[in-house]
C-alpha positions as CSV (number, residue, x, y, z in Angstrom):
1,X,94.0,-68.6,204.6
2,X,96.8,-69.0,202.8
3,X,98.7,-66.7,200.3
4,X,98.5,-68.2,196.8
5,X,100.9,-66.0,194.5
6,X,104.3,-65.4,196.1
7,X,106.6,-66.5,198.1
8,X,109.1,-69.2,196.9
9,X,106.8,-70.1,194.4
10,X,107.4,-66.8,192.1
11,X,109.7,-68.3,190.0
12,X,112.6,-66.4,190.5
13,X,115.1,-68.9,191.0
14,X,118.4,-69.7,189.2
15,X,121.6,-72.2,188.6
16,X,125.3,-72.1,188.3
17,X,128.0,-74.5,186.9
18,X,124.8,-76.4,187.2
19,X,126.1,-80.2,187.1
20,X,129.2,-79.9,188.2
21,X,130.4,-80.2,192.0
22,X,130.6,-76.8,192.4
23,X,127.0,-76.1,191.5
24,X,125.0,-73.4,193.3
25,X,121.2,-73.5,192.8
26,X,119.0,-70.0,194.4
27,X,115.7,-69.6,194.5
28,X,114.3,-66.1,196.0
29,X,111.2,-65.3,198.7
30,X,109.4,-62.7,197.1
31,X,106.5,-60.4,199.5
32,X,104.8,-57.7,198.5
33,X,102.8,-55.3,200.8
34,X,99.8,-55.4,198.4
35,X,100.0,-59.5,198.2
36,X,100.3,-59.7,202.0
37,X,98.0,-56.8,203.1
38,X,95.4,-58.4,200.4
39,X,95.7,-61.7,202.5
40,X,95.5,-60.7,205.6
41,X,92.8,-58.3,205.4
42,X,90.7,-61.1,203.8
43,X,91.5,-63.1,207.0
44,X,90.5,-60.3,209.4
45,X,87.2,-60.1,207.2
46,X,86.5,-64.0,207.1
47,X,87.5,-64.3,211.1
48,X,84.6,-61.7,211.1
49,X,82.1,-63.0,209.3
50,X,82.7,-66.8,210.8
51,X,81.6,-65.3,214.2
52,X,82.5,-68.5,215.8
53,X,86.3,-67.5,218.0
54,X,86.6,-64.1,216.3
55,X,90.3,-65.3,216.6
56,X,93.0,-64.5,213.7
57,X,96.3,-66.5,214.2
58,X,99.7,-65.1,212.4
59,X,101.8,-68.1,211.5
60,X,105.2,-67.0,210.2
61,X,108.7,-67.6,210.8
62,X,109.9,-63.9,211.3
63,X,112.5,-65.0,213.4
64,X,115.0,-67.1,210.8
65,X,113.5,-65.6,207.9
66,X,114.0,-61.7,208.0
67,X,111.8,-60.6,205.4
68,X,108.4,-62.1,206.8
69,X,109.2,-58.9,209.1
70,X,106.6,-57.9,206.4
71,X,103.8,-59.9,207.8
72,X,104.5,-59.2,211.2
73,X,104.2,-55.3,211.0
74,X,101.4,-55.7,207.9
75,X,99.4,-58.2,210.8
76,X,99.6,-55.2,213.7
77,X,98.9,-52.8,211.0
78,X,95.6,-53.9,209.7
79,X,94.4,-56.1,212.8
80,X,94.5,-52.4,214.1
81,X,91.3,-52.1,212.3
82,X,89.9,-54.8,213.7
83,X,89.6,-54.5,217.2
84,X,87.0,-56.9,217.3
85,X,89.0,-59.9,216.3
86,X,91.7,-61.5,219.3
87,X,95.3,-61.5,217.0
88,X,97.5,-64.1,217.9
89,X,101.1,-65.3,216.6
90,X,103.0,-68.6,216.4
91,X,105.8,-69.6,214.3
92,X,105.3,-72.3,211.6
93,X,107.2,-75.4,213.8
94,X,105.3,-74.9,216.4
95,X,101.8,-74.3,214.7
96,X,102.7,-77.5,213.0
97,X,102.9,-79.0,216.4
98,X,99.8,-77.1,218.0
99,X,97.5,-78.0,215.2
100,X,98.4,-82.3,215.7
101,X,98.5,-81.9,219.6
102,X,95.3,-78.8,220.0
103,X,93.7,-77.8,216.7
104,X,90.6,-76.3,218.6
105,X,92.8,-73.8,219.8
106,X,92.7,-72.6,216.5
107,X,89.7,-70.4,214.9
108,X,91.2,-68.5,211.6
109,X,95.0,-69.0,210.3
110,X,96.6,-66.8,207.7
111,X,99.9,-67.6,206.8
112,X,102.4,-67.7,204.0
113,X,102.2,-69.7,200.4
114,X,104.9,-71.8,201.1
115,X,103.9,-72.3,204.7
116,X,100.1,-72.8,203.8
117,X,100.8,-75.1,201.9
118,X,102.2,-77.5,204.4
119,X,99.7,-76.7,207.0
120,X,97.0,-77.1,204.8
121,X,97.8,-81.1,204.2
122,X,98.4,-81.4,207.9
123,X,95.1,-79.7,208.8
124,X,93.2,-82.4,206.0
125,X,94.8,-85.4,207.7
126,X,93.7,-84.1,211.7
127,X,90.2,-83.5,210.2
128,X,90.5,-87.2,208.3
129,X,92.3,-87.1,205.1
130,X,93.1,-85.7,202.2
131,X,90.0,-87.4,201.0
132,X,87.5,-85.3,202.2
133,X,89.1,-81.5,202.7
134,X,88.0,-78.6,200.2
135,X,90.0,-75.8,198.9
136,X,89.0,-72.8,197.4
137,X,91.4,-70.7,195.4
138,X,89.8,-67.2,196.0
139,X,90.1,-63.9,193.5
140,X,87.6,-61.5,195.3
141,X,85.5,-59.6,193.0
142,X,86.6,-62.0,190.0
143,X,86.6,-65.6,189.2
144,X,87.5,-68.0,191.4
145,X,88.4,-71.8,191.9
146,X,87.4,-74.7,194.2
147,X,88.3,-78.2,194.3
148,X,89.4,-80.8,196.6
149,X,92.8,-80.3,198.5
150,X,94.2,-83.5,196.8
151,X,93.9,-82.7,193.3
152,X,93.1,-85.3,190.4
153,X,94.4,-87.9,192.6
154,X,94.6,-89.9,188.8
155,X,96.5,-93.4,190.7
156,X,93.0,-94.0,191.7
157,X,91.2,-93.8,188.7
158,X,88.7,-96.6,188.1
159,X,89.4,-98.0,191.8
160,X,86.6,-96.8,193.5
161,X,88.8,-96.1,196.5
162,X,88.8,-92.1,196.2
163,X,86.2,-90.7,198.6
164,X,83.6,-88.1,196.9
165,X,83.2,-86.1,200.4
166,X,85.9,-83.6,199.3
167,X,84.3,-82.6,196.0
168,X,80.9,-82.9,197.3
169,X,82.6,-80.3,200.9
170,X,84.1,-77.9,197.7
171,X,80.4,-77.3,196.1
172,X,79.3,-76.4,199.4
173,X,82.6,-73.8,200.3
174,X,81.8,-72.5,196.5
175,X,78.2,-71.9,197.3
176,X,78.8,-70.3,200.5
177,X,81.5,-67.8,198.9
178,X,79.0,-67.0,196.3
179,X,76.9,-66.2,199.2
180,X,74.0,-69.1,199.0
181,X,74.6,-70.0,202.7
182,X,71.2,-72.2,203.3
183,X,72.3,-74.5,200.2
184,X,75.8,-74.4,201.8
185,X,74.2,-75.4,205.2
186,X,71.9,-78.0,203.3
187,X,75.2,-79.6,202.0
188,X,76.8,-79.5,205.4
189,X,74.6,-81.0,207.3
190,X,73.8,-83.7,204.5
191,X,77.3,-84.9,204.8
192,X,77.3,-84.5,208.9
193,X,73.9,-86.3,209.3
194,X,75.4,-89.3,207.1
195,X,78.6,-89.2,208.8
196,X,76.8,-89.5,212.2
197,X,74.4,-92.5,211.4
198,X,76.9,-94.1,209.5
199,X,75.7,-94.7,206.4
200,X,79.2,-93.5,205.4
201,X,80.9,-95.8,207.3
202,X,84.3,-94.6,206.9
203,X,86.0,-91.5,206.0
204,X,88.9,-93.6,203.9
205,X,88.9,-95.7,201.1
206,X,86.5,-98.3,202.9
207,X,84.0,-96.0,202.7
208,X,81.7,-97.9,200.4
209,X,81.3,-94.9,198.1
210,X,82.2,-94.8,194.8
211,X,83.1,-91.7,192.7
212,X,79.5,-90.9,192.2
213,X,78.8,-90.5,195.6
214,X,76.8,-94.1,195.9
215,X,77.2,-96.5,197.6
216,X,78.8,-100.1,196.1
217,X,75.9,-102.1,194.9
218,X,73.3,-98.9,195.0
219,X,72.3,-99.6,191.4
220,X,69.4,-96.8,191.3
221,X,69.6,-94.6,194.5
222,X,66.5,-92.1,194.5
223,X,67.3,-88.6,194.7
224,X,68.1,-87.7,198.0
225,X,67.3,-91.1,199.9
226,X,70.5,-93.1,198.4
227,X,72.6,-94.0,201.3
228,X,75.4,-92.7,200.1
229,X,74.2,-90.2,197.0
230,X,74.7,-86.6,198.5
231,X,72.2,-84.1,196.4
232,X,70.2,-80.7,197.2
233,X,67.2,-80.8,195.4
234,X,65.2,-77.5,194.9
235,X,61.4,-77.8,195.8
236,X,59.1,-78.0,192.8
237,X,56.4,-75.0,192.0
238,X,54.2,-75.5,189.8
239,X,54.6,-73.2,186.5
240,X,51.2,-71.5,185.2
241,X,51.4,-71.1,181.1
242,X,54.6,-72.7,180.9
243,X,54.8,-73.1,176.7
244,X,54.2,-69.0,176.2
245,X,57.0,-68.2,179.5
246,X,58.9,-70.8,177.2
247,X,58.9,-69.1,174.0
248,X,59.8,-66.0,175.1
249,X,62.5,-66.9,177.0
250,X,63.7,-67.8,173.7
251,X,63.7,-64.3,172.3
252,X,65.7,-63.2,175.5
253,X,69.5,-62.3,175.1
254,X,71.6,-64.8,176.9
255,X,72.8,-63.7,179.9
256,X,76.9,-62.7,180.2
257,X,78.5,-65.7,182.1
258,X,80.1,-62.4,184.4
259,X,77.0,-62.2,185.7
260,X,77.9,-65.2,188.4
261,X,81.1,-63.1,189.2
262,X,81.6,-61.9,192.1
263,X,80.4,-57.6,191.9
């Protein structure tokens, strides 16, 4: 978990005699207790409902940078709460180094913005690239965002080269936070089971896939049998009296697009 709205990335930075030789550039750290308590809690929460370690690591650099004092105390705080979930600590160099040399020692991180967003690129190349990790920007209780880690990735428009696993991995973290697990499980095991037989040969941009999920040559893939096309298909039931159920749906008042928020 990573904090998404502080940090160095406030904006609160400055120049002076900028161009000259005696230029001095700042930029300022900001935390809040609400910004990291918010965090953190949400960590303690998802370590929880993951079930898998029940582990929550701090990563931090308290020790050079004073004012992430703020995490450490707001960590032992709240994981007070949580007596249920181990609480472990490790500064940012050497979780950097940890999560190349062991990543399974790791269950759930939360860390800072500027830290998380370091470790988060690192984590995507151990698990195979930037080309297949998903990201969700979370807002509990409101809107929120997901998308693959690398972005637009526009260089490799038209190539064919950009693997589809990372969007296809960010439907299936969205459906899960919106909490339709078995389609987020259907998704999953899709991409494992193809993975596995290797019918995805490769996780880079030898994959054979192109942006549509197909494979190269696949003309007309068949829902759900297409080597390389990635769908969940609901089952069919048949619909009794389906013209009047049409109509009146008609005369029904469209439903509020908050009504797929989060309550």
């Amino acid at each position: 978990m990573r904090e998404n709205t502080e940090d160095a990335y406030a904006g609160m930075y400055g120049f002076f005699k900028k161009g000259t030789p005696d230029e001095i550039a700042t930029q300022e750290i900001l935390f809040t207790r609400k910004g990291v308590e918010r965090v953190i809690r949400y960590a303690f929460e998802l370590a929880r409902r993951r079930g898998k370690g029940r582990k929550l690591t701090l990563v931090d650099k308290a020790n050079a940078v004073r004012a992430m004092d703020l995490w450490t105390r707001t960590f032992a705080e709240v994981g007070a709460e949580y007596p249920d979930i181990a609480r472990e600590h490790a500064y940012i160099d050497a979780a950097t180094m940890w999560c190349v040399k062991n990543p399974e020692w790791f269950d759930t991180v939360v860390t800072s913005n500027m830290f998380g967003d370091i470790l988060t690129d690192l984590a995507a190349m151990v698990q195979g690239g930037l080309g297949i990790a998903a990201s969700g920007n979370l807002h509990p209780g409101r809107v929120s965002l997901f998308e693959p880690i690398h972005g637009s990735a526009p260089k490799y428009t038209g190539k064919n080269v950009a693997s589809p696993i990372a969007t296809i991995m960010a439907v299936q973290m969205m459906l899960d936070y919106l909490g339709e697990a078995r389609a987020a499980a259907r998704i999953e095991d899709t991409v494992a089971g193809l993975l596995r037989s290797r019918k995805i040969p490769s996780l880079g941009s030898d994959s054979g896939l192109d942006q549509r999920g197909r494979r190269h040559g696949d003309r007309r893939p068949r829902a759900g049998q297409g080597p390389g096309l990635i769908r969940v298909v609901p089952a069919r039931r048949p619909v009794r009296n389906a013209r009047p159920i049409a109509r009146r749906a008609r005369d029904r008042p469209r439903a509020s697009r908050k009504a797929h928020e989060i309550p």
